[in-house]
LUMBA-179153 format. One record per residue (C-alpha): y negated, x, z; residue in three letters. Coordinates in Angstrom, 1 decimal. Each point is the difference from the previous one (the first is absolute). Last residue first. Layout:
[[Y,X,Z],ALA]
...
This chain:
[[24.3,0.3,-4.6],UNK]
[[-2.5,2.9,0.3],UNK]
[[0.0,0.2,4.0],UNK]
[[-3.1,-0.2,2.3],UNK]
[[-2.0,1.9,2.6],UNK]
[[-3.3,0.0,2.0],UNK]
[[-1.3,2.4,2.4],UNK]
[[-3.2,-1.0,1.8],UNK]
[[-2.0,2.5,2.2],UNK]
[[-2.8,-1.3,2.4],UNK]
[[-3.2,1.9,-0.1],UNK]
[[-1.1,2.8,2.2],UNK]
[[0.4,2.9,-1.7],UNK]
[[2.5,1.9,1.3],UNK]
[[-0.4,3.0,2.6],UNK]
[[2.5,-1.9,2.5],UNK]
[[1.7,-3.2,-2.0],UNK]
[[-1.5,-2.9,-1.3],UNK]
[[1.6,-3.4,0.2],UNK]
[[3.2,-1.1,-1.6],UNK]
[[0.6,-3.0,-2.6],UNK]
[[3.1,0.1,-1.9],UNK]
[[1.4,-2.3,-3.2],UNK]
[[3.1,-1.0,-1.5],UNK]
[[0.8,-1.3,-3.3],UNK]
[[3.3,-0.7,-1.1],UNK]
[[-0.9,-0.9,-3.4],UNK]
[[-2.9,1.3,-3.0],UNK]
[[-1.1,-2.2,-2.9],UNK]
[[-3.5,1.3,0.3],UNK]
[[-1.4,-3.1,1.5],UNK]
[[2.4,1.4,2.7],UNK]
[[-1.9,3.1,0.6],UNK]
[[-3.3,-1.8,-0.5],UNK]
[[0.8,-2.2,3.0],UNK]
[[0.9,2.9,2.0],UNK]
[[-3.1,1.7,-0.3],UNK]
[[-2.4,-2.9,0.6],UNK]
[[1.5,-1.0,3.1],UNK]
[[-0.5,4.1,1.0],UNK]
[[-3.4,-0.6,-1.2],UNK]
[[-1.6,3.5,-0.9],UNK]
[[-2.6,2.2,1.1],UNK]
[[-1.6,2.0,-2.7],UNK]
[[-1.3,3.7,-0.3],UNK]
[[-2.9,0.7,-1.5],UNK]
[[-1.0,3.7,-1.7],UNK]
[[-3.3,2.2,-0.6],UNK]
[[1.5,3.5,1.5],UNK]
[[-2.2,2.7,1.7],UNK]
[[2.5,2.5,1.4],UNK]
[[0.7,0.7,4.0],UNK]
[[3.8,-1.9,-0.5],UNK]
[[-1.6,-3.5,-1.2],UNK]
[[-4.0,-0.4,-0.2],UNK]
[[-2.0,-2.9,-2.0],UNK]
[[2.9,-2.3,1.3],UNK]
[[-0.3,-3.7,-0.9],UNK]
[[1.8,-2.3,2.2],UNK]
[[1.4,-3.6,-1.1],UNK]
[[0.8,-2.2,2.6],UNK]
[[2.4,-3.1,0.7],UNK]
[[3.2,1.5,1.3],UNK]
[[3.3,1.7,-0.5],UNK]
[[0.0,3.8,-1.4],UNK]
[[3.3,0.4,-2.5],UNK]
[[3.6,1.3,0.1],UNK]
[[1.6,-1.8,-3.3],UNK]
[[3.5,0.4,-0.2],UNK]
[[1.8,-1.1,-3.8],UNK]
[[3.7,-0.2,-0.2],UNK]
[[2.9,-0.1,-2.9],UNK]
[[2.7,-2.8,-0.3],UNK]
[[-0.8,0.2,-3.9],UNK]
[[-1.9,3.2,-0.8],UNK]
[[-3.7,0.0,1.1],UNK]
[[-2.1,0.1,-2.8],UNK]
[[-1.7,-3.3,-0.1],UNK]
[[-0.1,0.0,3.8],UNK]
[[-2.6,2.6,0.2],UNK]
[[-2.3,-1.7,-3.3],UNK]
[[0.1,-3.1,2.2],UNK]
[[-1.1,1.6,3.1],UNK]
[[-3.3,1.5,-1.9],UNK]
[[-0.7,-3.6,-1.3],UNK]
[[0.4,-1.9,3.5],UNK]
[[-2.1,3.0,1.4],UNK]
[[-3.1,0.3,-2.8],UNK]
[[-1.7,-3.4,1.4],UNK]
[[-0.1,1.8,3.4],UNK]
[[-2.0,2.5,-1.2],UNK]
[[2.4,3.3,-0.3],UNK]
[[-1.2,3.4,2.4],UNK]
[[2.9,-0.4,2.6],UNK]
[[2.5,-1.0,-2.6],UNK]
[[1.6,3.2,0.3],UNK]
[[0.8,-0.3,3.8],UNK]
[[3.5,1.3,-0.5],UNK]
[[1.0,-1.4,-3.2],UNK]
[[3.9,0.5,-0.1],UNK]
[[1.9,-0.6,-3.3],UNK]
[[3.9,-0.6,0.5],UNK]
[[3.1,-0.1,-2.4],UNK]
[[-2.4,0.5,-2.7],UNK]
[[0.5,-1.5,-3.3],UNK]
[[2.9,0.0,-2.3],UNK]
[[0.9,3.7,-0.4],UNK]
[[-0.1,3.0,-2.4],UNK]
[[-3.8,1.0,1.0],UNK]
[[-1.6,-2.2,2.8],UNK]
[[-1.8,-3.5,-1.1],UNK]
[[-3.8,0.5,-0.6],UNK]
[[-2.5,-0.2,2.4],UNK]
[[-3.7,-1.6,-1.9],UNK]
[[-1.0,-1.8,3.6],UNK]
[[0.7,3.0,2.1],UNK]
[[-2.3,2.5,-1.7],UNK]
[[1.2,3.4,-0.6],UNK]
[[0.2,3.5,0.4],UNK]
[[3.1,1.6,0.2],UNK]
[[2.5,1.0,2.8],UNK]
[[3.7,1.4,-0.1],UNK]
[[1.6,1.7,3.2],UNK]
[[1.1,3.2,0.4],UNK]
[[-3.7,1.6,0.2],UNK]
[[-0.5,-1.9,2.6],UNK]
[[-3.5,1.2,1.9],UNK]
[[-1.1,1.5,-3.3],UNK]
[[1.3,-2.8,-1.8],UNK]
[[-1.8,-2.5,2.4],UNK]
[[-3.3,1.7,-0.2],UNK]
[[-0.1,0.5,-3.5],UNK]
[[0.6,-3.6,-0.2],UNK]
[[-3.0,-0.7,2.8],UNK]
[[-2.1,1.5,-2.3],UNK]
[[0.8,-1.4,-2.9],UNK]
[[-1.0,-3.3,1.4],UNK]
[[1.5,-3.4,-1.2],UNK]
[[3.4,0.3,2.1],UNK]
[[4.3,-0.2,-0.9],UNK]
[[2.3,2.1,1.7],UNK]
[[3.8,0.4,-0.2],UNK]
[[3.0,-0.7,2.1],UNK]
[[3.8,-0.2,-0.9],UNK]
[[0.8,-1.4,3.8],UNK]
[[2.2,2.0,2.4],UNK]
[[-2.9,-0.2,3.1],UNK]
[[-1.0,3.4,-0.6],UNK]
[[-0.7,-2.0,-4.1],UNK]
[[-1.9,-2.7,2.0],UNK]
[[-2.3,2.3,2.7],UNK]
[[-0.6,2.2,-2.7],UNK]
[[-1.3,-3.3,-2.2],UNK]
[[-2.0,-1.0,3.5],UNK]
[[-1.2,4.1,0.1],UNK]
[[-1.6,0.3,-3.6],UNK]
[[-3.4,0.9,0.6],UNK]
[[-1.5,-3.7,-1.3],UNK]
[[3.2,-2.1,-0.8],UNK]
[[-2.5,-2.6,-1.7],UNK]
[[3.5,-1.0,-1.3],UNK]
[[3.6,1.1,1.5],UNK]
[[2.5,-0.3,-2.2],UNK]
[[4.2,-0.7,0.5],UNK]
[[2.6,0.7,-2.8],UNK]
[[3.2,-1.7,0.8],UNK]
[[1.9,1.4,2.8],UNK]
[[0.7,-3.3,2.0],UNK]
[[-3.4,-0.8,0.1],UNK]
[[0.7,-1.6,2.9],UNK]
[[0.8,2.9,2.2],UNK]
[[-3.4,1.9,-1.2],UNK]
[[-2.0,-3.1,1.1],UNK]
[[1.9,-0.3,3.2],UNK]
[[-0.9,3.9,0.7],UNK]
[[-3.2,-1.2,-1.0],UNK]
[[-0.6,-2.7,2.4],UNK]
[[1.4,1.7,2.9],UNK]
[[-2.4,2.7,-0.6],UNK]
[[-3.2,-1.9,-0.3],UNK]
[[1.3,-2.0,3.7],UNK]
[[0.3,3.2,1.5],UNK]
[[-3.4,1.4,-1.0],UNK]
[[-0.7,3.4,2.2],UNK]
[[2.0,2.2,-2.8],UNK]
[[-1.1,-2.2,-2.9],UNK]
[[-3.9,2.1,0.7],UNK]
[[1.6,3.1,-0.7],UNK]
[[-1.8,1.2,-3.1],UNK]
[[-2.9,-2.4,0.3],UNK]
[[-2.8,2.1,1.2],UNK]
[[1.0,2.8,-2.2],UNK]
[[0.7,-2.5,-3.1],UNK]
[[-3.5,-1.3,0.4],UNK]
[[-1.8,3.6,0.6],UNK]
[[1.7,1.0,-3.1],UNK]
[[-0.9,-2.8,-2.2],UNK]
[[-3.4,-1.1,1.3],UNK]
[[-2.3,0.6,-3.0],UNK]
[[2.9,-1.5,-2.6],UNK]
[[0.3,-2.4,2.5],UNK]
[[-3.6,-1.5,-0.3],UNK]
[[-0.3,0.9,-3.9],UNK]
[[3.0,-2.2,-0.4],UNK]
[[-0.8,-3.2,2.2],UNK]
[[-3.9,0.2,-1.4],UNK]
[[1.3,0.4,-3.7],UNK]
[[2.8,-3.2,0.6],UNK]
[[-3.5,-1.8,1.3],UNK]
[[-2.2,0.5,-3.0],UNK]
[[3.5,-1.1,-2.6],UNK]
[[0.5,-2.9,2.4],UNK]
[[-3.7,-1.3,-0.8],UNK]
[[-3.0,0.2,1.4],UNK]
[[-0.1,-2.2,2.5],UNK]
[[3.7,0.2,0.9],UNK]
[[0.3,1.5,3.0],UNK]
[[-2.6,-3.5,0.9],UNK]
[[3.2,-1.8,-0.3],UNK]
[[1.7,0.3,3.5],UNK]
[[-3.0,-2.4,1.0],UNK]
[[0.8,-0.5,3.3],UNK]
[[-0.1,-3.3,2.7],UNK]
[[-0.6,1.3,3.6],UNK]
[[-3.3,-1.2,0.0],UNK]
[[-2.9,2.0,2.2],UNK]
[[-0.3,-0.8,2.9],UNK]
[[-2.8,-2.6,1.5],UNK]
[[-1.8,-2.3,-2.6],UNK]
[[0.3,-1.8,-3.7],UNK]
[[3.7,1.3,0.0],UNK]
[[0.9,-3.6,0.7],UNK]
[[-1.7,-1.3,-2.9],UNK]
[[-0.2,-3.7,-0.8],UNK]
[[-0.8,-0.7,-3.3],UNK]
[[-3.2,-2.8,-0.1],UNK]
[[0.0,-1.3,-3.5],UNK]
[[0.3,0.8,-4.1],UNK]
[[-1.5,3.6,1.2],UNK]
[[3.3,2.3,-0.7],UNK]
[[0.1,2.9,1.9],UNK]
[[0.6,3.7,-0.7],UNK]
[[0.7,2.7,2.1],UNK]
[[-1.1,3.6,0.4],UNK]
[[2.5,2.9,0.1],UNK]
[[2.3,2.1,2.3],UNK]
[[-1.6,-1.9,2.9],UNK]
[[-0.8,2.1,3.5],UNK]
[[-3.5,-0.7,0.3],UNK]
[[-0.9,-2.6,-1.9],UNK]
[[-0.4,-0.8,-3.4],UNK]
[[-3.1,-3.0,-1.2],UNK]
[[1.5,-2.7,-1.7],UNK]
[[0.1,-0.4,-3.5],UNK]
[[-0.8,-3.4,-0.9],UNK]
[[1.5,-2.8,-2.4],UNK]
[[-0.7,-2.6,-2.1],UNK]
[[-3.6,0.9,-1.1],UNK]
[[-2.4,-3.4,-1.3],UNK]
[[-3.1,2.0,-1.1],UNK]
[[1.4,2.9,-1.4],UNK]
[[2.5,2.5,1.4],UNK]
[[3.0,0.0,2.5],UNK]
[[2.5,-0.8,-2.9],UNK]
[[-1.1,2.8,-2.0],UNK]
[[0.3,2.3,2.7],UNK]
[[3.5,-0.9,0.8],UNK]
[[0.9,0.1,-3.5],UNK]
[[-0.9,3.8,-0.2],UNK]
[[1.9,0.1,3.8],UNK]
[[2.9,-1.1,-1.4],UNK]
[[-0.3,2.2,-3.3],UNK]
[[-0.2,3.2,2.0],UNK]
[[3.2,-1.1,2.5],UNK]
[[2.1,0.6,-3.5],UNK]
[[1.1,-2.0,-3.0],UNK]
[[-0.4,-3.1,1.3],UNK]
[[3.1,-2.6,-0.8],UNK]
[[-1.2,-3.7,0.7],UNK]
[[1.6,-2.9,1.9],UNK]
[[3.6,2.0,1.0],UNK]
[[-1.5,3.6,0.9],UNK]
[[-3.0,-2.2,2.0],UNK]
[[1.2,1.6,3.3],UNK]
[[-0.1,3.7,-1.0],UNK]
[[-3.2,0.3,-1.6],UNK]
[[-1.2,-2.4,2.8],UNK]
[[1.2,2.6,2.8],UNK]
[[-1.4,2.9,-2.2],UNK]
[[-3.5,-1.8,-0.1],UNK]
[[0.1,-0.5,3.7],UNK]
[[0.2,-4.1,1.5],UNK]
[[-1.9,-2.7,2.3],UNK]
[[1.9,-3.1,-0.2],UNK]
[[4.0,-0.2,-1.3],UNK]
[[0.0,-3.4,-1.7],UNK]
[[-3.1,-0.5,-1.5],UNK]
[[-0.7,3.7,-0.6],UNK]
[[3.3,0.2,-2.2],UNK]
[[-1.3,-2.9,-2.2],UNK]
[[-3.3,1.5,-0.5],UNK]
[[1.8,3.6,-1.0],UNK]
[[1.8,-2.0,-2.4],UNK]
[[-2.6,-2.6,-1.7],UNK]
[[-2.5,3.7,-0.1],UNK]
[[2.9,1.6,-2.0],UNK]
[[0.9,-3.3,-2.4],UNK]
[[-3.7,-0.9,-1.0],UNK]
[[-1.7,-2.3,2.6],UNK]
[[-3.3,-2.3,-0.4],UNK]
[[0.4,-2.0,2.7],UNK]
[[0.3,-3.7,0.2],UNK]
[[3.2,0.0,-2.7],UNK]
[[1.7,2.4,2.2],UNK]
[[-0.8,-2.4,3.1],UNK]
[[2.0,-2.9,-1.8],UNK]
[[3.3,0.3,1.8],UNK]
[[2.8,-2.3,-1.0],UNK]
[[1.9,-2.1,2.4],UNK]
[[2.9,-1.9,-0.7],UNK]
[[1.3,-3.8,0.9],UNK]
[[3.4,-0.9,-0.7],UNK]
[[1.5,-2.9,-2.3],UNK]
[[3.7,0.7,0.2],UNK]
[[1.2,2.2,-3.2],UNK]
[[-2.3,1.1,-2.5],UNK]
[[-4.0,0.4,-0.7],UNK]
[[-0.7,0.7,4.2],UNK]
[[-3.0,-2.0,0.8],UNK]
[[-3.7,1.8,-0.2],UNK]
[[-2.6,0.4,3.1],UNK]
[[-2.7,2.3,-1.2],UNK]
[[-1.6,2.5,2.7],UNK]
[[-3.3,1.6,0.2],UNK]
[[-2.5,-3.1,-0.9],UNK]
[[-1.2,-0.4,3.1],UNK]
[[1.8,-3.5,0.7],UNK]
[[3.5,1.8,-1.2],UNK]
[[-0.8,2.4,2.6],UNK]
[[-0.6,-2.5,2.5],UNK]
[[3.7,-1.8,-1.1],UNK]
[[1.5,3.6,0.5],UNK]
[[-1.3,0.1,3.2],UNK]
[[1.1,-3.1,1.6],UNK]
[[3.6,0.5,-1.7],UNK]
[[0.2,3.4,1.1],UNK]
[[-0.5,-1.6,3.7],UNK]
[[2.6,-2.6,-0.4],UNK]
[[2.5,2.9,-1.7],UNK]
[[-0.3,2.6,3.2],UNK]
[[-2.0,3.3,-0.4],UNK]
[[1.8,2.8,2.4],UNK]
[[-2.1,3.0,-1.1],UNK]
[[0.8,3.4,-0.5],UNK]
[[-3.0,2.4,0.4],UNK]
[[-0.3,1.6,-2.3],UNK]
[[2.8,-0.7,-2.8],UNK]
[[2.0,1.9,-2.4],UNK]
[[3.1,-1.0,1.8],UNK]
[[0.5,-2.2,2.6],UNK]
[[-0.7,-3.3,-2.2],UNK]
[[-1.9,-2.5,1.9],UNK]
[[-2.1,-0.7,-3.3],UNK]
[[2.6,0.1,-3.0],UNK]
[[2.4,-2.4,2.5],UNK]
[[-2.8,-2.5,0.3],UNK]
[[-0.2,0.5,-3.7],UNK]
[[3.5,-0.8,-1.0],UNK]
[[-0.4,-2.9,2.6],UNK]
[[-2.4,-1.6,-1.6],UNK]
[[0.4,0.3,-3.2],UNK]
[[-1.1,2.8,-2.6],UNK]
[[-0.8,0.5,-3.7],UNK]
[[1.4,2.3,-0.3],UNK]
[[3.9,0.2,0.1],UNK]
[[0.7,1.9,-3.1],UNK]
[[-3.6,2.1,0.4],UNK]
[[1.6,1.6,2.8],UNK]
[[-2.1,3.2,0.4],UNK]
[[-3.4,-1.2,-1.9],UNK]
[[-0.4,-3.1,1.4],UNK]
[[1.9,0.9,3.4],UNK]
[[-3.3,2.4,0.6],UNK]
[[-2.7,-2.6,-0.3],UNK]
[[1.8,-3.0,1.3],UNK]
[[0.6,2.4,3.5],UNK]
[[-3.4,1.3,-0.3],UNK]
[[-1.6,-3.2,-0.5],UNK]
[[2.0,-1.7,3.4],UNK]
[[-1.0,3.3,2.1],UNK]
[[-3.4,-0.1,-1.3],UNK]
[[-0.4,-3.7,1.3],UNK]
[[1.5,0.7,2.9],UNK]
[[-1.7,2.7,1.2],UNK]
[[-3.8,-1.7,-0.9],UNK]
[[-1.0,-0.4,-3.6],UNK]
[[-4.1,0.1,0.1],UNK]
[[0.3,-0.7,-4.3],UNK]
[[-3.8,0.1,0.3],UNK]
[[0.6,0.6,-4.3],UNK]
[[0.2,3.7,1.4],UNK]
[[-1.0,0.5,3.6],UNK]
């Protein structure tokens, strides 16, 4: 161990918590008693949540103090209260990246690059999943290492990291594999690689896609109810469909009464669509750069049947907020989208050889990043599979442009 620092749960939980409020609420650092107590039981961001009461904070703080990893300072204003500054930053030799990642191990245990990438977003701002695991290594080497990469096992995406200030307890140590995901591995190298996989792959599948696929709303009730509502609210403003694929959800919309057109990444799959539609309009396009229709305001709905399927879950919340920034006002966004906890990777799709991942999202996750995006009225669907689906769950999200 580093220093023989031996910080047992507690300990680590207490640093952490000092650790990341430091650099995230700097106005109210450093911390008293019960601002930290709440820090360290938080529900968020935490693994496992704890249930620390003040008396036994106090114990521990006052042996950290003793070990020279805590200072105990009074407030400068107001009613004489006592704070708590960490010290452990000044034990360890840290630059800003390895202080981050550090921080995030502390308080969430054993962890994937692309889940610290994501998670340390507010401490330190990594450039990709590359320069997390560059740190990584840098930080598990010499003769004092802080952390360890633990060895993968069968059924993880990736391998995980641990931080070696003390014993972690790991309950993925044994027995099944974890059900935790690393939705950011798509991203290893780079969105630019993985937009080139997602197009080559439906560029080689086109036809046989939009064959398979041609009827498939006629056995989906619950897709068709949807849409027709979608069509209804739009209220005969221009409506899109992107990732539309072959075309049929935006000839679903405009059969429906809508003004539909057709927005996807491969070329294929446009050529596809306006084969299969020739009335209708379709380009190629990515969802996150859609600009506002021709001649009008924004779009009186955008649908994104299971577009996002292929995002990291960090590139959601963003791809969501470029939707509802062209939306019209009192226009709709619908999201279809795999529920779950599970990234596949496909090195076959339709009898072709494809190289392509496909992400399971978190329905929770979903809505809150519609709303994040300014959106009202939202409304959300779970259903399970039906018969010749995949088997994952289905989410369907929705939400007005105030």
């Amino acid at each position: 161990m580093p220093l023989d620092l031996d910080l047992d749960a507690v300990d680590q939980r207490v640093l952490g918590a000092l650790l990341e409020k430091q650099r995230t609420v700097p106005a109210t650092y450093p911390m008293t008693l019960n601002a930290l107590r709440s820090a360290c039981n938080q529900t968020s961001s935490r693994d496992p949540v704890t249930d620390y009461d003040e008396p036994m904070l106090q114990e521990r703080l006052k042996d950290l103090k003793e070990r020279g990893l805590v200072r105990i300072v009074w407030a400068d204003r107001g009613p004489r209260t006592l704070k708590y500054h960490q010290l452990l930053d000044e034990k360890l030799p840290l630059d800003e990246a390895e202080r981050a990642l550090l921080t995030v191990l502390l308080l969430r245990g054993p962890q994937a690059p692309g889940e610290l990438r994501t998670r340390t977003e507010r401490l330190h701002a990594f450039a990709d999943r590359g320069e997390v695991e560059q740190v990584l290594r840098r930080m598990a080497a010499g003769a004092a290492p802080l952390v360890h990469e633990l060895p993968r096992r069968p059924g993880q995406h990736d391998a995980r990291w641990v931080h070696l200030l003390g014993p972690v307890e790991d309950d993925h140590a044994a027995g099944p594999a974890p059900t935790g995901v690393d939705r950011e591995g798509v991203l290893a190298e780079g969105s630019a690689a993985r937009d080139a996989k997602v197009r080559a792959t439906y560029d080689a599948v086109a036809t046989a896609y939009a064959d398979r696929l041609a009827a498939e709303l006629d056995r989906k009730p619950f897709d068709r109810w949807l849409l027709e509502r979608l069509a209804a609210l739009a209220e005969g403003r221009p409506v899109v469909d992107v990732g539309t694929g072959p075309g049929h959800v935006a000839a679903y919309l405009a059969a429906a009464g809508a003004d539909a057109s057709g927005v996807d990444l491969s070329p294929g799959m446009v050529e596809e669509a306006r084969r299969r539609f020739p009335d209708l309009r379709f380009s190629v396009g990515d969802l996150t750069g859609l600009l506002r229709p021709p001649a009008a305001s924004g779009w009186g709905a955008i649908t994104a049947w299971y577009a996002l399927v292929h995002l990291a879950g960090s590139e959601v919340a963003p791809a969501i907020g470029s939707l509802a920034r062209v939306l019209a006002p009192g226009g709709w966004l619908a999201l279809a989208l795999h529920a779950g906890a599970e990234v596949h990777h496909a090195d076959e799709l339709m009898g072709e050889p494809v190289d392509v991942d496909f992400v399971l999202h978190d329905p929770e996750a979903v809505v809150a990043a519609m709303r994040a995006a300014g959106l009202v009225d939202v409304e959300w669907y779970l259903r399970g599979p039906l018969d010749g689906e995949v088997e994952t769950d289905r989410v369907y999200v929705l939400g007005r442009h105030p």
